[in-house]
C-alpha positions as CSV (number, residue, x, y, z in Angstrom):
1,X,52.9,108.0,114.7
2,X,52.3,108.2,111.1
3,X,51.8,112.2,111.0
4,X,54.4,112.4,113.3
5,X,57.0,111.3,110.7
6,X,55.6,113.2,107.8
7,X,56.3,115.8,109.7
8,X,60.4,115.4,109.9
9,X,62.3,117.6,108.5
10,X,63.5,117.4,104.8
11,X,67.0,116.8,105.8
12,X,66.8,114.4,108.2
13,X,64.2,111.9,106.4
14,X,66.6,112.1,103.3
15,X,69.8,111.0,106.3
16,X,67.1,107.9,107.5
17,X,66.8,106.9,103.4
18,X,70.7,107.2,102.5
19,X,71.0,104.9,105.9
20,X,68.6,102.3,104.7
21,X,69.8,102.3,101.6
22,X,73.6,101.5,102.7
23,X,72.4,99.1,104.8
24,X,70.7,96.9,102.1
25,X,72.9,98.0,99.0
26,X,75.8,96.9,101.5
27,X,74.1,93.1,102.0
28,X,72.5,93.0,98.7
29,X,75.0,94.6,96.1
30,X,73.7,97.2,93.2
31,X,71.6,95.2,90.6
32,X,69.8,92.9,93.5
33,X,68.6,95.9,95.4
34,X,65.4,97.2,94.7
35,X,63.7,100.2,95.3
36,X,61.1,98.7,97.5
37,X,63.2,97.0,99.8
38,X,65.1,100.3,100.4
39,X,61.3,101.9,101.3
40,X,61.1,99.0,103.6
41,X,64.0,99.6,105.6
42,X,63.5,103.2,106.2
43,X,59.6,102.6,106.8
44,X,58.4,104.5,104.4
45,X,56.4,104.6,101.2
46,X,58.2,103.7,97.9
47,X,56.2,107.4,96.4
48,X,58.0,109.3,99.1
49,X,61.5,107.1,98.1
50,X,61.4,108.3,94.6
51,X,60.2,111.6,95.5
52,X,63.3,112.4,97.0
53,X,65.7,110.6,94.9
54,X,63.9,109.7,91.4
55,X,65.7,106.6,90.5
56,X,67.9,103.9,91.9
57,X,71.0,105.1,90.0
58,X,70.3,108.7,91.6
59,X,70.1,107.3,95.1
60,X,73.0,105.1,95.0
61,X,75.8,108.0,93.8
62,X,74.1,109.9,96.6
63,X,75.1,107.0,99.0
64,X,78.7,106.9,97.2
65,X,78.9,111.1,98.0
66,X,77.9,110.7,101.2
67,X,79.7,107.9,102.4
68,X,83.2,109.3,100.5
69,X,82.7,112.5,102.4
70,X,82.8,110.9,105.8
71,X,85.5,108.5,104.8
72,X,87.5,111.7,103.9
73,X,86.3,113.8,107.4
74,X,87.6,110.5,109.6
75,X,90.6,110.3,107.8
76,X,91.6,113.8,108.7
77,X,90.4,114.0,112.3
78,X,92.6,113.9,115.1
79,X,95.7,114.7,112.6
80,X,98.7,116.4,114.4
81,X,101.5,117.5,112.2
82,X,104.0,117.9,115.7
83,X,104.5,114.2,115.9
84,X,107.4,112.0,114.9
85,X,107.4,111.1,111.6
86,X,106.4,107.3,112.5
87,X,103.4,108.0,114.9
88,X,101.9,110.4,112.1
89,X,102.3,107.7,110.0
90,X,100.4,105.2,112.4
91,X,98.1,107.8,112.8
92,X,97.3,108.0,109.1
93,X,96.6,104.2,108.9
94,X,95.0,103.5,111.8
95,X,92.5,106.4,110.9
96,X,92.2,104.8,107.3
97,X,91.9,101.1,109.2
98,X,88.9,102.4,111.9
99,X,87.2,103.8,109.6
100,X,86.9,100.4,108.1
101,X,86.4,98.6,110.7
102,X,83.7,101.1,112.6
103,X,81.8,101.5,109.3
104,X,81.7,98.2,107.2
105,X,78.8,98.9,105.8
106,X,80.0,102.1,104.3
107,X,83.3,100.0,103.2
108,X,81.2,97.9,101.4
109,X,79.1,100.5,99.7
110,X,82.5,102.0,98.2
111,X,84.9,99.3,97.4
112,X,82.6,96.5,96.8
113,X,79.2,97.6,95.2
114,X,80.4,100.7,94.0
115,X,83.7,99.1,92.2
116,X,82.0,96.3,90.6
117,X,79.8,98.5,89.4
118,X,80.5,99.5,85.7
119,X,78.0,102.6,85.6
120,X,79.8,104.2,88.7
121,X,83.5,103.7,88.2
122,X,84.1,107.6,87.6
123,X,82.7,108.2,91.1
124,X,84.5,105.5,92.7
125,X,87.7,106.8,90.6
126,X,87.1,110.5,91.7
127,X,86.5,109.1,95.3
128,X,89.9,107.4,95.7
129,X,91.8,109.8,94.2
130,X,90.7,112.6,96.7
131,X,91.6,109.8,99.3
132,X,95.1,109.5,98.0
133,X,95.3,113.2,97.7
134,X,94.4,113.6,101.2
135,X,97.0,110.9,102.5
136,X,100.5,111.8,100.3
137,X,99.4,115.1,102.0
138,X,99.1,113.9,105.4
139,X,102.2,111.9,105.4
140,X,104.2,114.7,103.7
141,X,103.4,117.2,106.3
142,X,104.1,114.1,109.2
143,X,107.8,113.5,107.5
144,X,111.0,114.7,107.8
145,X,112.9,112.4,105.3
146,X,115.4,114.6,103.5
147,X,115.1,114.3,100.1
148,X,111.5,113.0,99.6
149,X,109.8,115.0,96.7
150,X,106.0,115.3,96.1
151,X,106.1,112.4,93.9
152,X,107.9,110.2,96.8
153,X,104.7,110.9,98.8
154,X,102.1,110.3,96.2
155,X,103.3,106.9,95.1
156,X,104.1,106.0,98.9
157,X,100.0,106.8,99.1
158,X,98.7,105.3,96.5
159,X,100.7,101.9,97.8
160,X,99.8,102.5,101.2
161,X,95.7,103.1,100.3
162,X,96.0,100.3,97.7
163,X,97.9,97.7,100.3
164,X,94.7,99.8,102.9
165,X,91.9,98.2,100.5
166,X,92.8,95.0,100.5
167,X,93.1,94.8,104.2
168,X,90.3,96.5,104.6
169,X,88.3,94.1,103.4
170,X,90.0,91.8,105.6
171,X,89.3,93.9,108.8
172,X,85.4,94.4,107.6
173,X,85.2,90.8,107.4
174,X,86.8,90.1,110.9
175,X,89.5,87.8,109.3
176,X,92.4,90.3,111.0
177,X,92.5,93.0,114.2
178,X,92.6,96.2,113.5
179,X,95.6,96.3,116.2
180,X,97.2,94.0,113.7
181,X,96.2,95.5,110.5
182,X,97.5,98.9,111.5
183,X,101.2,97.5,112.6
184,X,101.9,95.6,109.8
185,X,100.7,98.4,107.4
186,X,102.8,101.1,108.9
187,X,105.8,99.2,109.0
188,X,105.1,98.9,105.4
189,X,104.8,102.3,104.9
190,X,107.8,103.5,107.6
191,X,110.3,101.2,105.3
192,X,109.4,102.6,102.0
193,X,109.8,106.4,103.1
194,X,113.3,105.1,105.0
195,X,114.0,104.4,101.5
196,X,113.1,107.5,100.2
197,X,116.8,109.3,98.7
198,X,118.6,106.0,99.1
199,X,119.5,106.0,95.3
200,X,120.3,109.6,94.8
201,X,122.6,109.4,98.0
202,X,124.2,106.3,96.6
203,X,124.4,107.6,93.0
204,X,126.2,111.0,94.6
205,X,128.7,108.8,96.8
206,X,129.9,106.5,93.7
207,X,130.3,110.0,91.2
């Protein structure tokens, strides 16, 4: 059995480590996890752990990479810019919201460890701000709400992954369904694009 696994290739014992190591930076948070443990739960040798990723720091912003990317590829899956304006955006949240609750692990990794952790907050920043990116697109392309300007959308995604976080946590906790999570944040984000060109019209009617 032992040969048998040295003999896997590169790319797929480097997947097994970046899984263990989720898995116990997840429970265990940055400064308590240590490189042995990590070695334990992918059943190998610490040597071959540091051979592939030469230090604790290195492993972890591989983690954060990896875990961002399929954050991002979940998010835009499924995403079909022919629906009403309201069902894109329940599509948007509950995409945001299972990815959450499907992956907690990965959650945890980036918006728990990864936040409160001082030496990665430029990684976490970069992270979240392809999120938003990605979402004030999503929602742009998904609305029809005359007078909404790129700035309309950005703001309403930056609230909507913000107000997404906190219930996120929530959801990987098992404190609230994703069912309810997802209703309560789209009507959220429904009433604040309703809103969108409110003031100009108003402003234009008493001129």
């Amino acid at each position: 059995m032992a040969g048998g696994t040295k003999r896997l290739p590169r790319a797929v014992r480097e997947q097994q480590m970046l899984d263990a190591a989720v898995k116990v930076f997840a429970a265990n948070g940055f400064p308590e996890t240590s490189m042995d443990a990590i070695a334990a739960e992918a059943k190998i040798s610490k040597p071959m752990l540091y051979l592939y990723y030469g230090s604790k720091e290195e492993l972890f912003s591989a983690c954060i990479a990896r875990e961002s990317a399929k954050f991002i590829d979940a998010m835009s899956i499924g995403f079909n810019p022919a629906l009403h304006q309201r069902e894109q955006a329940r599509l948007v949240v509950r995409e945001f919201l299972r990815f959450v609750h499907e992956n907690a692990e990965s959650w945890r990794v980036l918006y728990r460890v990864a936040v409160g952790t001082a030496s990665f907050s430029d990684l976490v920043r970069q992270s979240r701000r392809r999120v938003i990116e990605m979402v004030a697109g999503l929602i742009e392309q998904g609305t029809t709400v005359e007078g909404a300007t790129g700035v309309d959308f950005e703001i309403t995604a930056v609230a909507l992954v913000g107000a997404a976080e906190a219930v996120g946590d929530r959801i990987s906790e098992g404190d609230v369904s994703l069912e309810t999570a997802t209703e309560l944040l789209v009507g959220i984000v429904w009433r604040g694009l309703r809103g969108v060109g409110v003031h100009d019209d108003t402003a234009a009617a008493e001129a």
